[in-house]
Backbone as a chain_set.jsonl record, in Angstrom:
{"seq": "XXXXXXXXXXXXXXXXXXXXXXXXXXXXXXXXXXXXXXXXXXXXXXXXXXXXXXXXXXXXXXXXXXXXXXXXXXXXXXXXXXXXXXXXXXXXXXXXXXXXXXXXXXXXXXXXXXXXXXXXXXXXXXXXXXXXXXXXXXXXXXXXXXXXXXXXXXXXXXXXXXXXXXXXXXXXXXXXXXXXXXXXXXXXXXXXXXXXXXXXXXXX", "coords": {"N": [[86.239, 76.022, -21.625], [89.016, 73.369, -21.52], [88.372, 69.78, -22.481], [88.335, 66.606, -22.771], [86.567, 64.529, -24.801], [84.681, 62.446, -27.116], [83.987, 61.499, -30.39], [82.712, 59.258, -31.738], [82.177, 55.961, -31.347], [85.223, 53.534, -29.991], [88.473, 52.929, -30.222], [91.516, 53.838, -27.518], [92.439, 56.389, -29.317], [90.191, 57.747, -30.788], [89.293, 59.276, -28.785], [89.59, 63.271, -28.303], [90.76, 66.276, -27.543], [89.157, 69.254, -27.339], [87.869, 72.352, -26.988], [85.234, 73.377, -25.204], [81.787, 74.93, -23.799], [82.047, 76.1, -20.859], [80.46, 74.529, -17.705], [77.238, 75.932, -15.267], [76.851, 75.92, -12.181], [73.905, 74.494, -10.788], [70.783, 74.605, -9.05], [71.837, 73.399, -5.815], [73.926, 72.359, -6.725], [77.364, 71.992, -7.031], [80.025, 73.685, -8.666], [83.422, 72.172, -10.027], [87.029, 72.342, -10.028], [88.538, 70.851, -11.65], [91.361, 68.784, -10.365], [92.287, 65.668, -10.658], [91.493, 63.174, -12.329], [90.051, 59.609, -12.459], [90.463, 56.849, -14.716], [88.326, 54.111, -15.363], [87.437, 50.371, -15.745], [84.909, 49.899, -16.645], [83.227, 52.546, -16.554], [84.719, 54.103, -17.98], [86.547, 52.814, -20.045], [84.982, 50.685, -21.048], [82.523, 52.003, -21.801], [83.393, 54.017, -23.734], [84.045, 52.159, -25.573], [81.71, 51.837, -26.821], [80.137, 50.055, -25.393], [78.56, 49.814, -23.017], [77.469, 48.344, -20.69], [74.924, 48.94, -18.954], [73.979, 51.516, -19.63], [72.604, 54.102, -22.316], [74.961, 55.922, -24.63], [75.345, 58.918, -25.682], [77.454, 59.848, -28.212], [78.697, 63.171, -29.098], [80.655, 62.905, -26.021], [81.989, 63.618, -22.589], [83.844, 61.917, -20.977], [84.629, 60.47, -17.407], [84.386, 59.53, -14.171], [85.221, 58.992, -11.39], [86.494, 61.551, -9.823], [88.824, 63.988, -8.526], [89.298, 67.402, -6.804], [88.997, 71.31, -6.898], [86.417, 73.315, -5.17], [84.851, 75.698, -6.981], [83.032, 77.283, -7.695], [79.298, 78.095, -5.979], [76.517, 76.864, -6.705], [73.141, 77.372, -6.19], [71.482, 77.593, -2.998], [73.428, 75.891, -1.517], [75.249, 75.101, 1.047], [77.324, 73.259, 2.003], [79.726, 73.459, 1.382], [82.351, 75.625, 0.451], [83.723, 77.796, -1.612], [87.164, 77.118, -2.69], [87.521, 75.239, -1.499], [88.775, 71.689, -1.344], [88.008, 68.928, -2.472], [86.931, 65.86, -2.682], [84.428, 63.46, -5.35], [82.009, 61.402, -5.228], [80.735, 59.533, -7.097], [78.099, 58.428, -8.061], [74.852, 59.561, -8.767], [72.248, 59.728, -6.816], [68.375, 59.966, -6.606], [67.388, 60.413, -4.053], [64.553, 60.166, -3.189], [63.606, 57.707, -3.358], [62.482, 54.737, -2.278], [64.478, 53.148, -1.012], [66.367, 55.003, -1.125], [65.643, 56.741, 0.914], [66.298, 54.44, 2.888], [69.097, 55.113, 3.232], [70.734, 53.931, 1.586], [71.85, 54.97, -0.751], [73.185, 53.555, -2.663], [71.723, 52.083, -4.182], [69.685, 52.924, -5.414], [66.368, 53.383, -7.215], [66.841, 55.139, -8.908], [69.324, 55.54, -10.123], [72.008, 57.455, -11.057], [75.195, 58.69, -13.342], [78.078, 60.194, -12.762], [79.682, 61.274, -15.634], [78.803, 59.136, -17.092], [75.665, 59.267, -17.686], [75.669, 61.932, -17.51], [77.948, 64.73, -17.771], [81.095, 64.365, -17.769], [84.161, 63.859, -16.217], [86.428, 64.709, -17.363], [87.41, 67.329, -18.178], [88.467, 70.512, -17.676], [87.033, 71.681, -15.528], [83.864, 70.513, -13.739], [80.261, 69.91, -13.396], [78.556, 68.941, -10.474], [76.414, 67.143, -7.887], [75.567, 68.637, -5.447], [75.507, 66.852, -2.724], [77.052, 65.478, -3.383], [79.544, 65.857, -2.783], [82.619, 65.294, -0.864], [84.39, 66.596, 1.643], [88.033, 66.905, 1.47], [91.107, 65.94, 3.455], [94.185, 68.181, 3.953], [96.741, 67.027, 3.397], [96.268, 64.743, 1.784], [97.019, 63.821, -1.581], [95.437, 65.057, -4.557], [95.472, 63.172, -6.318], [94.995, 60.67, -5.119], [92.953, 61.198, -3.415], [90.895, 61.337, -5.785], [90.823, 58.537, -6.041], [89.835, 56.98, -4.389], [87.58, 58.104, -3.877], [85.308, 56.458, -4.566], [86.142, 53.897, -4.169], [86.875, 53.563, -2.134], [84.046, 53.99, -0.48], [82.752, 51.971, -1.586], [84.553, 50.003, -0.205], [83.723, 50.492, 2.524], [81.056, 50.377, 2.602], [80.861, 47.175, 2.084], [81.801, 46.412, 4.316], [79.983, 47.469, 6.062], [77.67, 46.223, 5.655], [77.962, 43.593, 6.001], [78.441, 43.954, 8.477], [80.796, 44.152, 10.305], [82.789, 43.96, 13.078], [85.296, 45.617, 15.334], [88.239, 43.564, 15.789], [86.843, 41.625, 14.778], [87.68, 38.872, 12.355], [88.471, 38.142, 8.787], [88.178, 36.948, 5.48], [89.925, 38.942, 2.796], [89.29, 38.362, -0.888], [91.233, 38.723, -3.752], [92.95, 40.13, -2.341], [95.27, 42.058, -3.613], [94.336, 43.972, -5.498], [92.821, 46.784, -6.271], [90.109, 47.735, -5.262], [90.699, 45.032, -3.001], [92.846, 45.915, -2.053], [91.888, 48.379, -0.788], [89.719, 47.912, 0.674], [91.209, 46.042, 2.328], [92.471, 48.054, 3.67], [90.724, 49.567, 5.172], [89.008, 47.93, 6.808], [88.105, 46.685, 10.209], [90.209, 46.802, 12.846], [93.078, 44.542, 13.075], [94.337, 42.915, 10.225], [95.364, 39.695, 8.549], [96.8, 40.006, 5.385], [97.821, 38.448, 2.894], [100.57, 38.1, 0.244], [100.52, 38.925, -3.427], [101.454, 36.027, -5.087], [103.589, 35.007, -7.859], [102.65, 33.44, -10.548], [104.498, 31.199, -12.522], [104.717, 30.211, -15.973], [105.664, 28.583, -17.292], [107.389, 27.114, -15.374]], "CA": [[87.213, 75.169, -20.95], [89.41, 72.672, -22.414], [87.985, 68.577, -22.291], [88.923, 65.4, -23.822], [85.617, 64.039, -25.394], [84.584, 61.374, -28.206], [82.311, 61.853, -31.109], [82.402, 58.008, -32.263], [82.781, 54.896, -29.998], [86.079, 53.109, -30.529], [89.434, 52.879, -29.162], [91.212, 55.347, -27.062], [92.643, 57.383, -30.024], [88.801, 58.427, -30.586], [89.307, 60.344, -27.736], [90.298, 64.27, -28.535], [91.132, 67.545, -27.007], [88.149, 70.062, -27.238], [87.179, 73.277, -25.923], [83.33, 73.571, -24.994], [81.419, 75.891, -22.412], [82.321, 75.733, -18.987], [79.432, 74.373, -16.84], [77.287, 76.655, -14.732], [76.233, 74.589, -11.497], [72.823, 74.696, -10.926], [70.462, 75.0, -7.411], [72.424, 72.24, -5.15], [74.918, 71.326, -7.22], [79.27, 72.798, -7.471], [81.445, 73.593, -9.699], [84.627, 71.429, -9.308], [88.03, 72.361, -11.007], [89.337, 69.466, -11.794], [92.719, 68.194, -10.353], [92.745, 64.722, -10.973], [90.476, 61.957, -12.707], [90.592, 58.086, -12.775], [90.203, 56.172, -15.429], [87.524, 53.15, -14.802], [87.179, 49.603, -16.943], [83.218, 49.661, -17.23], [82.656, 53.296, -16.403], [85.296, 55.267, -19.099], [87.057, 51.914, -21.25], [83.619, 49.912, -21.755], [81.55, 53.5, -22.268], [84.244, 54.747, -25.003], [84.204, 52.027, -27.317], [80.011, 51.855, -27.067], [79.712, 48.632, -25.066], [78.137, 50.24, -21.768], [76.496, 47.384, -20.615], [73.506, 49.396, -18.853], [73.573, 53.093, -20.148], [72.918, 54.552, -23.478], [75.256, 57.448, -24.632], [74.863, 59.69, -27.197], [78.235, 61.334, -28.771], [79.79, 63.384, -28.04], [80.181, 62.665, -24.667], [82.998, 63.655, -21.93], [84.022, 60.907, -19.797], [85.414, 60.964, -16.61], [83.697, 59.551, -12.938], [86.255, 59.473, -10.183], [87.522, 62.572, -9.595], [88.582, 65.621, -7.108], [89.289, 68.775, -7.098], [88.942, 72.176, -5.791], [85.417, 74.057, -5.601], [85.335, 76.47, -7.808], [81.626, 77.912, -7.643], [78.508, 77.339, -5.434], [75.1, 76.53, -6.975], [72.098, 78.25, -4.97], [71.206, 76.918, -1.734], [74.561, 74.743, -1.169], [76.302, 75.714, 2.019], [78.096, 72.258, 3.174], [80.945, 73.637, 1.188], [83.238, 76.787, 0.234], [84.562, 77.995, -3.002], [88.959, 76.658, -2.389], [87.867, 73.487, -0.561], [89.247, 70.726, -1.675], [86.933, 67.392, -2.228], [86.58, 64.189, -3.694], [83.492, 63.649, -5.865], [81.448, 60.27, -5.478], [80.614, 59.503, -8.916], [76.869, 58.01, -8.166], [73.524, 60.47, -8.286], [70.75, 59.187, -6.305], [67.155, 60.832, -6.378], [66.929, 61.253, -2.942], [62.896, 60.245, -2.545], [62.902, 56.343, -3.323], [62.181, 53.874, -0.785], [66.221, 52.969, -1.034], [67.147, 56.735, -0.673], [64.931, 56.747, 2.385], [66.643, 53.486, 3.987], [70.098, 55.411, 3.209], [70.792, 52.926, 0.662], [71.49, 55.027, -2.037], [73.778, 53.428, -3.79], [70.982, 50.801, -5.072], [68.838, 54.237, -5.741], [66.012, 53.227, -8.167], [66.547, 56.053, -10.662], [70.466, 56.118, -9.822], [72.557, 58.409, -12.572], [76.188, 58.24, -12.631], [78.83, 61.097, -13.68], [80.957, 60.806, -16.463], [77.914, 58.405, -17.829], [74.862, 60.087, -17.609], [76.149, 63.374, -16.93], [78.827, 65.106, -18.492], [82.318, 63.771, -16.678], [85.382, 64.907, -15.309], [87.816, 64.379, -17.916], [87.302, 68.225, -17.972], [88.767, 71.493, -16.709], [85.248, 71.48, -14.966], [82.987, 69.299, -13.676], [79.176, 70.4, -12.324], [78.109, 67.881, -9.641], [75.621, 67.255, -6.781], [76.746, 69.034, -3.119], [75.735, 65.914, -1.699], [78.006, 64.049, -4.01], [81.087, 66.086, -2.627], [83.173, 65.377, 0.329], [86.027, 67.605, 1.99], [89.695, 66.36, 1.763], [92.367, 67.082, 3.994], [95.191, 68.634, 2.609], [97.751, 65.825, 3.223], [95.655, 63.719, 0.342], [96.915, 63.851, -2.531], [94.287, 65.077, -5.483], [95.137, 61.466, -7.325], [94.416, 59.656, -4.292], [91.749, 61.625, -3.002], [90.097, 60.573, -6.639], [90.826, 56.897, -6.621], [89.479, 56.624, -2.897], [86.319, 58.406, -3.561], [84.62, 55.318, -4.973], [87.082, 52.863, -3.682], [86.18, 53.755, -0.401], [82.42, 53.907, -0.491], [82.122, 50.694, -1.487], [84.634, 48.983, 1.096], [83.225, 50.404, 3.683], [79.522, 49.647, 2.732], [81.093, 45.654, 2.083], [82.054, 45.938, 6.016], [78.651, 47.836, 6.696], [76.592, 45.002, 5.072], [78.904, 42.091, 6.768], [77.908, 43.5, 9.984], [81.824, 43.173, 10.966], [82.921, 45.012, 14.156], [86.751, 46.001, 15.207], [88.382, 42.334, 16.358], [86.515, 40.707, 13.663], [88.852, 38.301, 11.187], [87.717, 38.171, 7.424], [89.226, 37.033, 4.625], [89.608, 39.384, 1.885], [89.857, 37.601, -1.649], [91.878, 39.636, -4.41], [93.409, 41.788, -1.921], [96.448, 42.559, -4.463], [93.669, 44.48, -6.784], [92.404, 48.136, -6.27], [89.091, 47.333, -4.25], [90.641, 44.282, -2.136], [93.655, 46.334, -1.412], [91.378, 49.429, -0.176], [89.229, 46.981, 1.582], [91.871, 45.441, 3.859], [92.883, 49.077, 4.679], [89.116, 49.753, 5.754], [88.412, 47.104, 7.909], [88.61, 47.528, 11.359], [91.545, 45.633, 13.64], [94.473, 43.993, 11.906], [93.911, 42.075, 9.013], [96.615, 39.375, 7.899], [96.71, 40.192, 3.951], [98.635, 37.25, 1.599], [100.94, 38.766, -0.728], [100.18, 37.952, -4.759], [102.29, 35.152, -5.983], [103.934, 35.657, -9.512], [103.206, 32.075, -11.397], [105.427, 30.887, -13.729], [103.549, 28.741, -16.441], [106.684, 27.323, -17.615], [107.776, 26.035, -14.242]], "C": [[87.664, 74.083, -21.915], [88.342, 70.709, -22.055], [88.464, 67.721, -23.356], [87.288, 64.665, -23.61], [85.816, 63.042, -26.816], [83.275, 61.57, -28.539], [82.138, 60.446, -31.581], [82.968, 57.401, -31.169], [84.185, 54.61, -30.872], [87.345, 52.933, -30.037], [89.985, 54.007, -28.96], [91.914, 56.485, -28.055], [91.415, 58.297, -30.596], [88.747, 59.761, -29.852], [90.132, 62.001, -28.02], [89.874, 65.463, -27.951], [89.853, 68.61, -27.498], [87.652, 71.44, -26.547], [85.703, 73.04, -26.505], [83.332, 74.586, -23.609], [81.447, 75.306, -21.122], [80.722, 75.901, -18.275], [78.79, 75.239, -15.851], [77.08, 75.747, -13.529], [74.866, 75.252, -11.143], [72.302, 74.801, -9.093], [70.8, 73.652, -6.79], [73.42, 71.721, -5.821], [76.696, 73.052, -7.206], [79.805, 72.749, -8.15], [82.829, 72.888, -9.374], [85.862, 71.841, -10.749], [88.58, 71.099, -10.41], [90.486, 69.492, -11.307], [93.183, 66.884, -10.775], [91.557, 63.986, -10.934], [90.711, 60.023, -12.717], [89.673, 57.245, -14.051], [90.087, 54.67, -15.326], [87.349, 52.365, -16.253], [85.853, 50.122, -17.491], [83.033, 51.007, -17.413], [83.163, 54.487, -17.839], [85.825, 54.042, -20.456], [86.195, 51.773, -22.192], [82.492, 51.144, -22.699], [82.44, 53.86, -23.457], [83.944, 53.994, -26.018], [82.096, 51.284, -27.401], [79.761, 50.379, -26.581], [79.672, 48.754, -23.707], [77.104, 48.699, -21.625], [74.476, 47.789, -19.669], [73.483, 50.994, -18.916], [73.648, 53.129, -21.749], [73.436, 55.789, -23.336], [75.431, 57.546, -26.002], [76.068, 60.31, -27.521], [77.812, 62.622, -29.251], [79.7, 63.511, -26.514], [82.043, 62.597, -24.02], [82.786, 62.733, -20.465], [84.396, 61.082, -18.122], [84.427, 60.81, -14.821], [84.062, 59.775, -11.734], [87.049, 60.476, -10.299], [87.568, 63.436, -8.391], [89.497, 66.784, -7.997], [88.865, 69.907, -6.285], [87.153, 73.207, -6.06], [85.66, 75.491, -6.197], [84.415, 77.639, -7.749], [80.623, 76.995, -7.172], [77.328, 77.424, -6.359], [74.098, 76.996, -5.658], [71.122, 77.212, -4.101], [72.167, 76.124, -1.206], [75.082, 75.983, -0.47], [77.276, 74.54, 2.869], [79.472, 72.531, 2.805], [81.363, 74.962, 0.897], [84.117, 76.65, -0.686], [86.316, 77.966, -1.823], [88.415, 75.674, -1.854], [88.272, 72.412, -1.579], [88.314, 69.134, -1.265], [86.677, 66.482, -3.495], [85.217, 64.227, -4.024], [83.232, 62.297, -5.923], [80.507, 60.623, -6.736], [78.784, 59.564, -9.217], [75.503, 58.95, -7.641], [72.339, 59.804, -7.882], [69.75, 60.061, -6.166], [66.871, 61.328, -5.191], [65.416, 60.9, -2.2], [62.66, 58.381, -2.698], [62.829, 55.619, -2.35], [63.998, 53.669, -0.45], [67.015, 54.296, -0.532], [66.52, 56.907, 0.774], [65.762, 55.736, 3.47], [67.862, 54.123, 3.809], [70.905, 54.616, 2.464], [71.238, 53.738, -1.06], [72.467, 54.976, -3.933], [73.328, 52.236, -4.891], [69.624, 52.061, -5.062], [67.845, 53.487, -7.15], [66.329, 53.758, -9.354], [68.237, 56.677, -10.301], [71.396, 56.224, -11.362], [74.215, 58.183, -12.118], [77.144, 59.619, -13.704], [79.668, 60.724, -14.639], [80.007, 59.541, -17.269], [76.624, 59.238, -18.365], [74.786, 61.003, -17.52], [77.251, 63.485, -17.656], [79.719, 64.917, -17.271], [83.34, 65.145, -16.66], [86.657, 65.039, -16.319], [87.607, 65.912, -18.953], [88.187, 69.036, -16.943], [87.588, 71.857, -15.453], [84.084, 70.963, -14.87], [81.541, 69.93, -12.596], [78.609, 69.401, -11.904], [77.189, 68.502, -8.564], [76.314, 67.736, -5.631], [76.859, 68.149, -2.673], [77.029, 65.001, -2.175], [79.406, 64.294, -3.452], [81.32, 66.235, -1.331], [84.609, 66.288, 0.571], [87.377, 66.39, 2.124], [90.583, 66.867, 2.043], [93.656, 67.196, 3.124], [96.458, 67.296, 2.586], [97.517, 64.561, 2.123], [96.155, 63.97, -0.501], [95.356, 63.936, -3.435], [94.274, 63.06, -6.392], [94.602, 60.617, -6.513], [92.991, 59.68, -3.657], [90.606, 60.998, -4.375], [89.875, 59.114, -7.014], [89.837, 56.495, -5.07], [87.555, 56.942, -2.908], [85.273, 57.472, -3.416], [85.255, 53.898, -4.196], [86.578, 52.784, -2.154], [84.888, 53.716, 0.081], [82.146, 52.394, -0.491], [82.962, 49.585, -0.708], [84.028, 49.622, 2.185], [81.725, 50.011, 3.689], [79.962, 48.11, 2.411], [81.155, 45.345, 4.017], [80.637, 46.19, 6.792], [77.739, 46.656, 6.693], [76.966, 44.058, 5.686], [78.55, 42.545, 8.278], [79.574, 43.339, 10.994], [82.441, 45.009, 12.04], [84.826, 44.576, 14.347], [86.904, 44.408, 16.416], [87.656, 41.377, 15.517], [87.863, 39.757, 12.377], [87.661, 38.623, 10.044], [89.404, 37.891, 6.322], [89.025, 37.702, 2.677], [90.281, 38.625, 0.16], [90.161, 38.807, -2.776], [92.192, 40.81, -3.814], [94.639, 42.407, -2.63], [95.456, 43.941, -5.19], [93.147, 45.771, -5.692], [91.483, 48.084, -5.193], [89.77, 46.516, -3.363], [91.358, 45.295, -1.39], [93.058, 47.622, -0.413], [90.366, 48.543, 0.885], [89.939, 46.328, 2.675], [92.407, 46.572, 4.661], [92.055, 49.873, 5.243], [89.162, 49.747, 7.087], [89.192, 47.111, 9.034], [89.258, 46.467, 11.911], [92.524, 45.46, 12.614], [93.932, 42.857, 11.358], [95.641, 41.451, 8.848], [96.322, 39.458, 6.166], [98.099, 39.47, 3.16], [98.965, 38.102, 0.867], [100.908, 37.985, -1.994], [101.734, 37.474, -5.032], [102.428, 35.337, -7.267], [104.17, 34.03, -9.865], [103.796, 32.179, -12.695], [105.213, 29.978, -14.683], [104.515, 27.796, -17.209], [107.715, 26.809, -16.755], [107.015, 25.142, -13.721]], "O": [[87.01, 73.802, -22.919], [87.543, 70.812, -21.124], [88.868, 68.011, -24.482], [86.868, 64.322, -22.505], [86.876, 62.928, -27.431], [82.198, 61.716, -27.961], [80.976, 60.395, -31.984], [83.787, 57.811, -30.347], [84.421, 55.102, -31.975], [87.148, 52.653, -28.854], [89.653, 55.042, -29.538], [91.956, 57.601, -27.539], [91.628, 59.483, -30.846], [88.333, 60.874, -30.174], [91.359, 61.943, -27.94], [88.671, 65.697, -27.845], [89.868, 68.414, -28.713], [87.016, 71.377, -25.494], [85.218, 72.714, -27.589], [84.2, 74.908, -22.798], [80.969, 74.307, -20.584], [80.008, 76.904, -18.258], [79.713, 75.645, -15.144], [77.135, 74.567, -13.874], [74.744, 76.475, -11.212], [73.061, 74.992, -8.142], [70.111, 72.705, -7.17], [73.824, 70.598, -5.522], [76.833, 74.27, -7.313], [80.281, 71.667, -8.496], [83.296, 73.168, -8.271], [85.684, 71.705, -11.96], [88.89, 70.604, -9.326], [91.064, 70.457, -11.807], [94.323, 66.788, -11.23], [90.741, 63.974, -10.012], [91.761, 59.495, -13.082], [88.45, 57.143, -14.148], [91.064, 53.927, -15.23], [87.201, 52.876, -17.363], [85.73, 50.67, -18.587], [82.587, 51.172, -18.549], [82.474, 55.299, -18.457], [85.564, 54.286, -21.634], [86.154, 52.17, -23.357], [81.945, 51.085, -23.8], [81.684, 54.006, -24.417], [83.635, 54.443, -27.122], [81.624, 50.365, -28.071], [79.217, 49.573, -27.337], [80.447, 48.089, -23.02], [76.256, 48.245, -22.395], [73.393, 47.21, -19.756], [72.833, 51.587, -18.056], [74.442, 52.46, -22.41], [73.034, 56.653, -22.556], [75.581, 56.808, -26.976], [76.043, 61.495, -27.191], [76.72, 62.962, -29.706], [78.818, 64.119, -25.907], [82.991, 61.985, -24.512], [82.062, 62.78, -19.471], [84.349, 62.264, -17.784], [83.89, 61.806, -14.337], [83.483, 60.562, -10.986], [88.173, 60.404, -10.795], [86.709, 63.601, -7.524], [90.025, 66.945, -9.097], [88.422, 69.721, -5.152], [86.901, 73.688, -7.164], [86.572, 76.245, -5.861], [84.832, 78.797, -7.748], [80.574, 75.793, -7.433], [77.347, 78.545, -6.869], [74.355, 76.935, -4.456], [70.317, 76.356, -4.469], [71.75, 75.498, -0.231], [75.296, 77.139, -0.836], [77.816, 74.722, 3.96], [80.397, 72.105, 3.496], [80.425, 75.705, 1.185], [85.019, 75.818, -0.777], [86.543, 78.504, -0.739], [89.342, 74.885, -1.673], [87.893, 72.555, -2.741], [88.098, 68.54, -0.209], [86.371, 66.504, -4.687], [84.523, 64.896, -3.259], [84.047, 61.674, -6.604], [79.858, 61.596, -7.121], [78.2, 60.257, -10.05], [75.161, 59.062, -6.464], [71.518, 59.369, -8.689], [70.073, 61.091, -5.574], [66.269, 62.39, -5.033], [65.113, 61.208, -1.047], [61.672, 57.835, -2.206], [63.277, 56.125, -1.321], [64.51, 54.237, 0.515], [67.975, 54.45, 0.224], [67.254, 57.269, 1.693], [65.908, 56.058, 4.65], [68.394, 53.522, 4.742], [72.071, 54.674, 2.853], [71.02, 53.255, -2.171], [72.537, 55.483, -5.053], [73.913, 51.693, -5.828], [68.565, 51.707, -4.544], [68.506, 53.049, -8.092], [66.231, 53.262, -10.477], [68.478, 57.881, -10.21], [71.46, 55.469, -12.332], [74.579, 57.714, -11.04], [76.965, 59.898, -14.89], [80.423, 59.775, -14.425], [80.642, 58.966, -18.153], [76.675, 59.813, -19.452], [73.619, 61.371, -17.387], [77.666, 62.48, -18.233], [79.392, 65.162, -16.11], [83.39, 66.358, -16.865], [87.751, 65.462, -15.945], [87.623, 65.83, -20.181], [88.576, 68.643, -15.843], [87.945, 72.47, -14.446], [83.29, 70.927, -15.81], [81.661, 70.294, -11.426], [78.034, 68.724, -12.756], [77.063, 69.694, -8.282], [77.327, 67.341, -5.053], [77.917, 67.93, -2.083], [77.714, 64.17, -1.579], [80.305, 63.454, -3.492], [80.658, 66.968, -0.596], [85.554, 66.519, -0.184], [87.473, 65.34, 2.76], [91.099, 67.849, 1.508], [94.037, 66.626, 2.101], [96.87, 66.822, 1.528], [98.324, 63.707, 1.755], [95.702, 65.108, -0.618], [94.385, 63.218, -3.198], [93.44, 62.241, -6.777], [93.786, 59.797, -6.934], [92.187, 58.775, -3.434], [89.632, 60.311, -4.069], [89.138, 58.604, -7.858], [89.169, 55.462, -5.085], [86.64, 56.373, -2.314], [84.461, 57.489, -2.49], [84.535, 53.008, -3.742], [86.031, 51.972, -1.409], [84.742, 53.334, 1.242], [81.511, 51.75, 0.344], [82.469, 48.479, -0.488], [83.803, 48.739, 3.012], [81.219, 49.409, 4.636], [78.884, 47.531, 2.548], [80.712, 44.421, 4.7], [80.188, 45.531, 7.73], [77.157, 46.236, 7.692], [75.991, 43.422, 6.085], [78.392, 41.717, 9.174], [79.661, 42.686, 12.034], [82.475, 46.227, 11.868], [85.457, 43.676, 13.791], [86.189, 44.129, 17.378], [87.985, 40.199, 15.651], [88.757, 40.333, 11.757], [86.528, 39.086, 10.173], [90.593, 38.208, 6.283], [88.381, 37.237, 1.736], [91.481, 38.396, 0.011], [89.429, 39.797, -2.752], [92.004, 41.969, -4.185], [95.03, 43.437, -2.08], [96.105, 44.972, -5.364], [93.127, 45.629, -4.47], [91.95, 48.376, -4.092], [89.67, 47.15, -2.313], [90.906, 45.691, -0.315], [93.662, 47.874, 0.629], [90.539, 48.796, 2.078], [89.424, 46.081, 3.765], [92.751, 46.476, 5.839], [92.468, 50.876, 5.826], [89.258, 50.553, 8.013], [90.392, 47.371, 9.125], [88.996, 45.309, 11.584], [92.707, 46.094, 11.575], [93.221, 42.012, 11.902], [96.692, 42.086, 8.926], [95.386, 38.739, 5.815], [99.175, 40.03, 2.954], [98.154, 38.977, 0.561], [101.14, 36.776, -2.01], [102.771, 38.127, -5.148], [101.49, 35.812, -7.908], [105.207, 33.396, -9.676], [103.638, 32.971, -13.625], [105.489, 28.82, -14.371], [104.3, 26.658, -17.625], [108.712, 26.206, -17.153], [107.455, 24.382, -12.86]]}, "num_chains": 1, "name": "protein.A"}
């Protein structure tokens, strides 16, 4: 399969076109053909030019955490999905057995791995991930949106989970112009009033 990988950190011209072997998926995990990836500050920018602030990676290494796509092939024992479905891929691997994975928590997983870091990413014709990691998307999603949402969405709705906030609740979300706020005010439950960003002018 084709991939865009980096054998030295550095900026993104580093980054080049590659074939390598297409992934097999293993027992619990899917094959995902790629449709569409997002490109993350900390997770693909910070990781490229070698200034991960808590992973080591080893070049060559294919980037790539938010993505979807269509299943492609099952891994043995996975039945929550079907080779053609269509699903978004949460980026974050949790073990499954720590006290945190037990409270359902597991996106503060002691021994939590992350694709496209720890794992070989999406910025691939093929990406082999966890079953649990993949959700179904209806067809009216867009693949780009379905990949920006995967993550985007996980973590506003665990901000509303943790807040405890029920439908008729106010809240005020701060940087709702930005990626997270803006997916966050379209979360939360009831109507939200959301401030539109002001454009200052530093020489008025």
């Amino acid at each position: 399969m084709k991939a865009m990988l980096f054998r030295r950190f550095g900026p993104p011209d580093v980054l080049e076109q590659a074939t390598v072997g297409t992934p097999r998926p293993g027992p619990g995990e899917v094959l995902v053909r790629v449709a569409a990836v997002g490109i993350g500050r900390l997770l693909d920018l910070t990781a490229r030019a070698g200034n991960h602030p808590y992973a080591t990676i080893e070049p060559p290494h294919i980037l790539g955490a938010d993505h979807a796509g269509t299943v492609a092939a099952l891994g043995e024992g996975v039945d929550s999905v079907q080779v053609g479905d269509r699903v978004a891929v949460l980026p974050g691997v949790a073990c499954g057995t720590c006290t945190y994975c037990a409270e359902g928590r597991e996106e503060v997983c002691d021994s939590l791995t992350v694709i496209g870091t720890h794992h070989p990413g999406a910025y691939a014709q093929y990406c082999a991930v966890p079953a649990r990691n993949v959700h179904k998307v209806p067809d009216g999603i867009p693949a780009a949106m379905a990949a920006s949402l995967a993550l985007l969405g996980a973590v506003a709705a665990n901000q509303m989970t943790q807040a405890g906030l029920r439908s008729g609740h106010w809240v005020l979300v701060q940087g709702a112009s930005s990626a997270l706020g803006s997916t966050t005010a379209a979360y939360a439950p009831g109507r939200l009033p959301v401030a539109q960003p002001i454009t200052h002018d530093q020489g008025t």
